[in-house]
Each structure stands twice: as structure tokens, then as C-alpha cells.
MIMAR-900964 format. One record per residue: residue in three letters; chain; x negated, y negated, z of N, C-alpha, C in turn. Coordinates in steps of 0.1 Angstrom, whole numbers, padded with zeros to 4 digits. Atoms other than C-alpha are relative to their C-alpha. Example, Ala and Ser with C-alpha at 12.3 -4.5 7.8 and 13.67 -1.06 7.14 Angstrom:
+------+------+-------+-------+-------+-------+-------+-------+-------+-------+-------+
: code : unit :  n.xx :  n.yy :  n.zz : ca.xx : ca.yy : ca.zz :  c.xx :  c.yy :  c.zz :
+------+------+-------+-------+-------+-------+-------+-------+-------+-------+-------+
:  ala :    A : -0009 :  0012 :  0000 : -0123 :  0045 :  0078 : -0009 : -0012 :  0000 :
:  ser :    A :  0009 :  0011 :  0000 : -0137 :  0011 :  0071 :  0008 : -0011 :  0008 :
+------+------+-------+-------+-------+-------+-------+-------+-------+-------+-------+
//
This chain:
+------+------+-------+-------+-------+-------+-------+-------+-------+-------+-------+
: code : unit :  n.xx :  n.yy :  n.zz : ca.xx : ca.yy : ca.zz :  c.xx :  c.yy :  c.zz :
+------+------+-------+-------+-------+-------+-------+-------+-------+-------+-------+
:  unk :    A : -0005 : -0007 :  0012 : -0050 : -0133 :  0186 :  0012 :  0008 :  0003 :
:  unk :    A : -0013 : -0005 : -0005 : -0019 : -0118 :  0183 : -0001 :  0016 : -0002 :
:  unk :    A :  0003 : -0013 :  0001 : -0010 : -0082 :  0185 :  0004 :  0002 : -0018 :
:  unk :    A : -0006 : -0006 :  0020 :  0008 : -0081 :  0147 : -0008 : -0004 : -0009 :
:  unk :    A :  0017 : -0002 :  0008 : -0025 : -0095 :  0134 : -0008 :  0011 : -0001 :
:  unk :    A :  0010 : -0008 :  0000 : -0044 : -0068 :  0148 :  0004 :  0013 : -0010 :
:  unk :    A : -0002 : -0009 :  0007 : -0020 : -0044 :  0136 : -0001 : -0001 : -0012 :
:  unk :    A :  0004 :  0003 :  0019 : -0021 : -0059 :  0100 : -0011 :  0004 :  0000 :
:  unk :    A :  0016 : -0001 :  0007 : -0057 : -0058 :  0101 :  0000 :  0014 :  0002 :
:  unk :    A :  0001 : -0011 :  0001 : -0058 : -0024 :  0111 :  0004 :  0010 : -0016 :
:  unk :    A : -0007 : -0006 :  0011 : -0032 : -0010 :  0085 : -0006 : -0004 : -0015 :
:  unk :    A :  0006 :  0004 :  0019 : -0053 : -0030 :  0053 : -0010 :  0010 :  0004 :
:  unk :    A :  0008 : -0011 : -0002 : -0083 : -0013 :  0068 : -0006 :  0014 : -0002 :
:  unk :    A :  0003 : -0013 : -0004 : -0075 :  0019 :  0075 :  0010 :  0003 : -0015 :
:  unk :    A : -0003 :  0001 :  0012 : -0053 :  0017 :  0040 : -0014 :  0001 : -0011 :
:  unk :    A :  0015 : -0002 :  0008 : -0087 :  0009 :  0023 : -0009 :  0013 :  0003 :
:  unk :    A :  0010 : -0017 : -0004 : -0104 :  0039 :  0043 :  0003 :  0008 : -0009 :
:  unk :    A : -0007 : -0012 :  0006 : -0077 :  0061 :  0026 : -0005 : -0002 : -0016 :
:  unk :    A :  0002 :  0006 :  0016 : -0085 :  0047 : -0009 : -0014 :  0007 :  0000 :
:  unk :    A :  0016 : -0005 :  0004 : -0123 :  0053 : -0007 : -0001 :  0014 :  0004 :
:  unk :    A :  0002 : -0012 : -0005 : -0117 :  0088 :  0013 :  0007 :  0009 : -0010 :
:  unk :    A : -0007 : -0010 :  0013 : -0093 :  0102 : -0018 : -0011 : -0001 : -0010 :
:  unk :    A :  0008 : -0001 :  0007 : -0119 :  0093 : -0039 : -0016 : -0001 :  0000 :
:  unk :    A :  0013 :  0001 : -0004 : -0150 :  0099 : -0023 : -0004 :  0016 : -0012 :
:  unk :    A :  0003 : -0013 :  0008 : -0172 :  0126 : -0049 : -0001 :  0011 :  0003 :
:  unk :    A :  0008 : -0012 : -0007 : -0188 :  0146 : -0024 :  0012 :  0011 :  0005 :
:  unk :    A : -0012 : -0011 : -0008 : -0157 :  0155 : -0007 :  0015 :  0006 : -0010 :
:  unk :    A : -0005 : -0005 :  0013 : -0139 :  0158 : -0040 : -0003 :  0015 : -0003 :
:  unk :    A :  0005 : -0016 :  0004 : -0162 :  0187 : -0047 : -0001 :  0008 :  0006 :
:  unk :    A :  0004 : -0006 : -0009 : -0168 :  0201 : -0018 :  0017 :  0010 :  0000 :
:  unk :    A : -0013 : -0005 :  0002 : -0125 :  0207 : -0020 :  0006 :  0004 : -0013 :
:  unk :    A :  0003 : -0008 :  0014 : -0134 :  0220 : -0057 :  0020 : -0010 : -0006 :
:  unk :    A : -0009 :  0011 :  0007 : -0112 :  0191 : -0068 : -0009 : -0007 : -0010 :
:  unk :    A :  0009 :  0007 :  0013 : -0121 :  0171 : -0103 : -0007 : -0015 :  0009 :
:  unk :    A :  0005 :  0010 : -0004 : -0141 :  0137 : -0098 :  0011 : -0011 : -0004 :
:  unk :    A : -0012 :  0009 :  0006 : -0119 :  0105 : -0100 : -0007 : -0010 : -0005 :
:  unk :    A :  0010 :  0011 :  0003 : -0135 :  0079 : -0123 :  0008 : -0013 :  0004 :
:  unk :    A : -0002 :  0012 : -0007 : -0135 :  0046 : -0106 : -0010 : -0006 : -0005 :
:  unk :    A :  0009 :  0010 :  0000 : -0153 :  0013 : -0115 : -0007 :  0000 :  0014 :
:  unk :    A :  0008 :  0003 : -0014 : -0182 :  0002 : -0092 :  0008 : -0009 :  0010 :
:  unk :    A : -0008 :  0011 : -0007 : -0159 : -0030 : -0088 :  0010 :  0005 :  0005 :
:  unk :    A : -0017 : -0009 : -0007 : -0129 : -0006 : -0076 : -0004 :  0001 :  0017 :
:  unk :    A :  0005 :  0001 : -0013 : -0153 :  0006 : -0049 : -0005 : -0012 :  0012 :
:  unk :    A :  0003 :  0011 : -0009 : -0168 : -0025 : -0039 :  0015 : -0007 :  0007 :
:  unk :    A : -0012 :  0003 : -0004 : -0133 : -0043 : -0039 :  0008 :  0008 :  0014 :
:  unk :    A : -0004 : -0010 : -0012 : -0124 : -0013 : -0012 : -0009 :  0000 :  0012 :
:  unk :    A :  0011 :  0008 : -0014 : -0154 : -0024 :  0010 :  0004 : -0012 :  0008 :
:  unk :    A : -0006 :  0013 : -0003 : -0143 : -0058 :  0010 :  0011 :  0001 :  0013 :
:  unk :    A : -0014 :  0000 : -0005 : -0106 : -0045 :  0017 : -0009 :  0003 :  0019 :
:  unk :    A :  0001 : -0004 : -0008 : -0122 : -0026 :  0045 : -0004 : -0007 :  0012 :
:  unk :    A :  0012 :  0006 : -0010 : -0144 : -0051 :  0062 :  0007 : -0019 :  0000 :
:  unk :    A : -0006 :  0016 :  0004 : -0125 : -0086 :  0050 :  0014 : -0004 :  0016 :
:  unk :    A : -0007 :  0003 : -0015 : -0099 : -0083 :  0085 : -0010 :  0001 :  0009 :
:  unk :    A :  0012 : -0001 : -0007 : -0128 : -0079 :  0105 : -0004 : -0013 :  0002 :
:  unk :    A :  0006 :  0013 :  0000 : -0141 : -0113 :  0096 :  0015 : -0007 :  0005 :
:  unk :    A : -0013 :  0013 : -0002 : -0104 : -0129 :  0098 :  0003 :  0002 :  0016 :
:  unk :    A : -0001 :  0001 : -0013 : -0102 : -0113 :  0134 : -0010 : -0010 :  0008 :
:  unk :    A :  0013 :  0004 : -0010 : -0135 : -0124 :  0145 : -0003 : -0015 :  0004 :
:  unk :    A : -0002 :  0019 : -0002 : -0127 : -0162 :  0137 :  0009 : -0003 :  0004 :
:  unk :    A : -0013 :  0001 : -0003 : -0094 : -0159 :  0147 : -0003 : -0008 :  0012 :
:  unk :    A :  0002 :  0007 : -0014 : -0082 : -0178 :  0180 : -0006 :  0007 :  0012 :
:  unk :    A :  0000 : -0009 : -0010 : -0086 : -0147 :  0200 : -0015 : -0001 :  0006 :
:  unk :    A :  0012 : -0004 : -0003 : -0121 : -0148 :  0200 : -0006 :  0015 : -0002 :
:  unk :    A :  0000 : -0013 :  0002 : -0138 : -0110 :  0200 :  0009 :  0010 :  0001 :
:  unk :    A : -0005 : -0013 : -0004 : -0113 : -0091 :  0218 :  0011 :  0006 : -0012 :
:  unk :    A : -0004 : -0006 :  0012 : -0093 : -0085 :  0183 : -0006 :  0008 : -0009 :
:  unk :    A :  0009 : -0005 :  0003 : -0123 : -0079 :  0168 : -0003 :  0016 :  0005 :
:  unk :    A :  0004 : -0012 : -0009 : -0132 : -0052 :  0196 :  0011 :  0011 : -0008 :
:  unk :    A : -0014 : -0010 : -0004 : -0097 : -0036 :  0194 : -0001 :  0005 : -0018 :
:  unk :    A :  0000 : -0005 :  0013 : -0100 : -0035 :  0155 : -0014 :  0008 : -0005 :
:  unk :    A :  0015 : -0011 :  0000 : -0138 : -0017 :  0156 :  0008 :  0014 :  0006 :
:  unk :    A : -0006 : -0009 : -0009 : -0120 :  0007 :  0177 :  0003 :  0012 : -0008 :
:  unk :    A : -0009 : -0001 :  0004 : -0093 :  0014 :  0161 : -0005 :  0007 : -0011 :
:  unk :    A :  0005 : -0003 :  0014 : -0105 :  0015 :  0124 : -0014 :  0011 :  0001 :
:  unk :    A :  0009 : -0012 : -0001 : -0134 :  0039 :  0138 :  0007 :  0013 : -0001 :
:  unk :    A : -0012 : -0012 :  0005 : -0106 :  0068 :  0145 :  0006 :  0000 : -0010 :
:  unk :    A : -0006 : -0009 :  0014 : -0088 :  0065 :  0116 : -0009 :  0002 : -0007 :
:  unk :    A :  0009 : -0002 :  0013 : -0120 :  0067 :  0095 : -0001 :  0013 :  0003 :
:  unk :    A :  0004 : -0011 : -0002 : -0126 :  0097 :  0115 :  0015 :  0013 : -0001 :
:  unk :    A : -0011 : -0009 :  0001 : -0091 :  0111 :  0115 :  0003 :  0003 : -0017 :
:  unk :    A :  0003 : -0002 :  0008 : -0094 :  0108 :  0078 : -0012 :  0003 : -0008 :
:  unk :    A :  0015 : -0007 :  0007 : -0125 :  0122 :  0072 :  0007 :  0015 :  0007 :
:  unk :    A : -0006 : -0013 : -0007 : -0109 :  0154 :  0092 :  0011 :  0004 : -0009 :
:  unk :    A : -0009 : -0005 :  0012 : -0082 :  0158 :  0063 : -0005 : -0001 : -0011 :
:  unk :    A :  0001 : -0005 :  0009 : -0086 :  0173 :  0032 :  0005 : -0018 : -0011 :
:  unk :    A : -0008 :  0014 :  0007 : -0081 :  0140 : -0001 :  0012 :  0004 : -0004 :
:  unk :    A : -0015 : -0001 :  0000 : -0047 :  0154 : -0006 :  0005 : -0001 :  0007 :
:  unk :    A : -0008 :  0006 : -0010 : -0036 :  0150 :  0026 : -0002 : -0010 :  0002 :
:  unk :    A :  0001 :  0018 :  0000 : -0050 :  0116 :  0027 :  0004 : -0004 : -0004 :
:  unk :    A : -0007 :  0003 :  0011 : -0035 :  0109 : -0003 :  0014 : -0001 :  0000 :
:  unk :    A : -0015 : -0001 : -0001 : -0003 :  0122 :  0006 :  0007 : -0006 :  0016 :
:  unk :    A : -0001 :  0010 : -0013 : -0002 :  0104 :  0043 : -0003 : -0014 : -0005 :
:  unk :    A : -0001 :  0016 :  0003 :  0004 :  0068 :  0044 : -0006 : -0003 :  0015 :
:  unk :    A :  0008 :  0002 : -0011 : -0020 :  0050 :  0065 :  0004 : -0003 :  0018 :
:  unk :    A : -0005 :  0000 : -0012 : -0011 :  0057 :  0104 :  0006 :  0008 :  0003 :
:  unk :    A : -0011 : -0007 :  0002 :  0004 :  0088 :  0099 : -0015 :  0012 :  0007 :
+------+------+-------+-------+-------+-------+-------+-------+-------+-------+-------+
//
């Protein structure tokens, strides 16, 4: 697998993280911000985004180790954006 794959798949990924982490409720409120109404299909569609490179690595030629490197990966940014406020996620573009 190549490297500009992985980083694609990262970047939809961790792009999708950011989508579900601006509009997560809990942490909405918790930052006494309003709720953002979203379809269920908005959210699901942002699961997909999340988890749909995942599969295209995993079949890819590489075998796992893309896979590996994108579990990885996509674990810190979830966590680097769970560590900012939804306006700074909002206002950072995914990798930032």
C-alpha cells in the first residue's frame, strides 16, 4: 500500500472525526454551546466516512500494515480532537 493512500485514508477519517466531534451533544453542552440538529443519516453517513478507509486499506495490496498505520494514526487524532474545545475543531482543518 502506498504511503499517499494511507495519508488519504487518514485525512477522510480524521476529517470525519472532526464532523462528529463539532457536533457531538454532550460536548456541545458541556461548552454551554446550542445543540446542532443533524439527521440520524448525517451521523451514520459520518461513521461510514470514518470507518469506510479502513476497509479499502485492509484489502488493499499492502495487506495489514496500512491498516495498522491507519488504526494508529486515526486513534490520536480522535484523541487530539477530543482534547479541543468544537470550535477549535471546527476552526482547525483536519491535521492541524
Amino acid at each position: 500500500m502506498s504511503i499517499l493512500a494511507i495519508v488519504a485514508a487518514v485525512a477522510a477519517s480524521t476529517a470525519a472525526l472532526a464532523y462528529l466531534a463539532v457536533g457531538d451533544a454532550k460536548r456541545r453542552r458541556v461548552f454551554g454551546l446550542p445543540p446542532l440538529e443533524r439527521k440520524a443519516w448525517q451521523t451514520w453517513l459520518a461513521i461510514a466516512g470514518v470507518l469506510a478507509p479502513a476497509v479499502l486499506l485492509l484489502y488493499g495490496n499492502g495487506g495489514g500494515a496500512g491498516f495498522t498505520v491507519w488504526c494508529g494514526t486515526v486513534s490520536v487524532a480522535g484523541w487530539a480532537l477530543a482534547a479541543t474545545s468544537p470550535a477549535q475543531a471546527a476552526a482547525q482543518p483536519p491535521g492541524k
